[in-house]
C-alpha positions in Angstrom: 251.9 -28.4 12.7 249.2 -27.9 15.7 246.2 -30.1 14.6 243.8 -28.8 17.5 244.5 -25.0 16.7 243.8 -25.7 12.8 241.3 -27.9 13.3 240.1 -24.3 16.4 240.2 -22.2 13.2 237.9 -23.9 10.8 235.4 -24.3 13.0 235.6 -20.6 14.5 235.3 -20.1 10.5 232.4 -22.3 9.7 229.3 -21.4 9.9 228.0 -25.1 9.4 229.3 -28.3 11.4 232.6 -29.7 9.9 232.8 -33.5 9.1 236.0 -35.2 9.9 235.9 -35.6 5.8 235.9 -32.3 5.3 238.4 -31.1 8.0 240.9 -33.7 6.1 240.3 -32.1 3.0 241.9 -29.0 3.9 245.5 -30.7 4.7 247.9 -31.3 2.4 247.7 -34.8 1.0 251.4 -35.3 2.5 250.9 -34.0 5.9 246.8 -35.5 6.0 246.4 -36.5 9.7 243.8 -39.5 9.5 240.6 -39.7 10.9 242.1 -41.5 14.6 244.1 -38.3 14.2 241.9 -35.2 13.4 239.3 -37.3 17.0 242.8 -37.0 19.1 243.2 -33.1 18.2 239.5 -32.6 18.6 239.4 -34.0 22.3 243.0 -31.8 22.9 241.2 -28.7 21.5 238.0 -29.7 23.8 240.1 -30.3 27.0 241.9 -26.5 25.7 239.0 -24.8 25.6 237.4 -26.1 29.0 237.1 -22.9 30.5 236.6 -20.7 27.6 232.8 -19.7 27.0 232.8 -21.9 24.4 232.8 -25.8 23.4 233.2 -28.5 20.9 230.0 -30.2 20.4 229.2 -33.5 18.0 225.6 -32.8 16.2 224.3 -34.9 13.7 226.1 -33.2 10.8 229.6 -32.8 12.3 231.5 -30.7 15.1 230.9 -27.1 16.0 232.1 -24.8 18.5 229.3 -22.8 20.2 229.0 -20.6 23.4 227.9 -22.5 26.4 224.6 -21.7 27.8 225.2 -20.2 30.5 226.7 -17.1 28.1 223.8 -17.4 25.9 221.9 -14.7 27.7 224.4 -12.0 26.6 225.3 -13.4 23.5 221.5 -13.3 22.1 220.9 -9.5 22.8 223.5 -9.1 20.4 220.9 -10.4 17.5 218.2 -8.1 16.8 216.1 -11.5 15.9 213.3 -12.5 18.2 213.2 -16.2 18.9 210.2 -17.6 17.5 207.5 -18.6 19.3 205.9 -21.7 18.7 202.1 -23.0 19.4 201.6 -25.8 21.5 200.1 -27.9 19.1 203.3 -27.2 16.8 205.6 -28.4 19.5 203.5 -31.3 20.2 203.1 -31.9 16.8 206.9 -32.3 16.7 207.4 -34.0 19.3 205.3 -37.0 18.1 207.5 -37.0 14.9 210.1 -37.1 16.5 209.4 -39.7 19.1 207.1 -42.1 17.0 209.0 -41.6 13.5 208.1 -42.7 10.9 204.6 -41.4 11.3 201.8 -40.2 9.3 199.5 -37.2 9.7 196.4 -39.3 10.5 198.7 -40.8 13.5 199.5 -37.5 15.4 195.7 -36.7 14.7 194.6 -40.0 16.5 197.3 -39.1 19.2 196.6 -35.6 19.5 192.5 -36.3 19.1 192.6 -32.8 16.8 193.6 -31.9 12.9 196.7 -31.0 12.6 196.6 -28.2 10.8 198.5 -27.8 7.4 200.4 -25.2 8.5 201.8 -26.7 11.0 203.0 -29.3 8.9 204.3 -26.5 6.3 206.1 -24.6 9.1 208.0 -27.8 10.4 208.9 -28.4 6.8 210.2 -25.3 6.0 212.4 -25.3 9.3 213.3 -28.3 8.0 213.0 -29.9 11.0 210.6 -32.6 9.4 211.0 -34.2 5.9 208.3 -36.5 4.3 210.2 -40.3 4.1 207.4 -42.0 1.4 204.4 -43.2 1.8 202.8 -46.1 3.8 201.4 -48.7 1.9 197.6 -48.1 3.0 194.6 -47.2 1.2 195.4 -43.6 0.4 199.1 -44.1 0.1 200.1 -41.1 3.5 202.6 -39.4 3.6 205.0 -40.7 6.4 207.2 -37.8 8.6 210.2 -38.1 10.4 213.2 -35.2 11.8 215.9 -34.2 10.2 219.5 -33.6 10.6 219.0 -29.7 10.8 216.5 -30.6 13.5 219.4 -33.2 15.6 221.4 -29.9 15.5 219.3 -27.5 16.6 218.8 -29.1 19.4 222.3 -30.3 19.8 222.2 -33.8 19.4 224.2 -36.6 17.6 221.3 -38.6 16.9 217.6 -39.5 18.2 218.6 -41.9 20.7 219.9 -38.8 22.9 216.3 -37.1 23.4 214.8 -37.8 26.6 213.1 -40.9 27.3 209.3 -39.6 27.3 208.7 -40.5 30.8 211.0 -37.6 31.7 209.3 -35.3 30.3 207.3 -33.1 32.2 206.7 -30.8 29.8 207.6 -30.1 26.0 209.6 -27.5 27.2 212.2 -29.5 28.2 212.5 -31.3 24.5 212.8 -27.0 22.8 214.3 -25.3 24.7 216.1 -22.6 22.7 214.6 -23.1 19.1 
């Protein structure tokens, strides 16, 4: 049994991330390789597929194979879609969230010194890059905002932690680059 070319196939087949749970659950209980196991096939499959255009990547939900970036040029004229643009106070609207989380709406406005308009906040929702996480306990009970999973993996990451420190940043570009 060849663990890294299974464990190739699912995720060429999924069209989500893959646990290690869930990669498990598709061996037989007798032959189930544990979880030490399935992280020794998945660093074999990534060292197998170093020079192929694509590569194993750990988001927050899981492991995925996607084409590297520097095929991405070809690879999106094959979508009719048009990536979305996005405002500047959407992105920095976003960015707060993400970098002061948990916050409420009244915070990015003091930040940002402007409203933030509701459909901003509507947009980000239905992305679902930002959930509501409760309320504060202040007069007015606010909402409080924070990212999401879906938001970790569309921007590739495992966690918060691996965004750039904000005194990187030179621009908000750099934190979406591909959205």
């Amino acid at each position: 049994m060849n663990i890294p070319k299974i464990l190739e196939a699912l995720l060429l087949s999924s069209n989500e991330p893959l646990t290690l749970e869930k990669m498990q659950s598709v061996f037989n209980p007798i032959e189930q390789p544990d979880f030490e196991q399935l992280k020794d096939a998945l660093n074999i499959l990534a060292k197998n597929i170093k020079n192929s255009p694509n590569q194993l990547v750990e988001v927050a939900t899981g492991w995925r194979l996607q084409v590297r970036q520097e095929y991405s040029p070809w690879v999106s004229r094959l979508f009719d879609e048009r990536a979305t643009k996005y405002s500047r106070a959407t992105l920095e609207t976003l960015a707060l969230i993400a970098y002061k989380q948990p916050i409420t709406r009244a915070e990015i406005e003091d930040i940002r010194g402007v409203t933030v308009s509701t459909q901003i906040m509507r947009n980000l929702i239905e992305r679902e890059w930002v959930k509501s996480l409760g309320k504060r306990e202040l007069p007015g009970r606010p909402t409080i905002y924070g990212t999401t999973k879906i938001f970790l993996n569309d921007l590739g990451l495992k966690s918060l932690s691996e965004l750039p420190p904000l005194a990187e940043l030179d621009s908000l570009d750099k934190i979406i680059i591909d959205l």
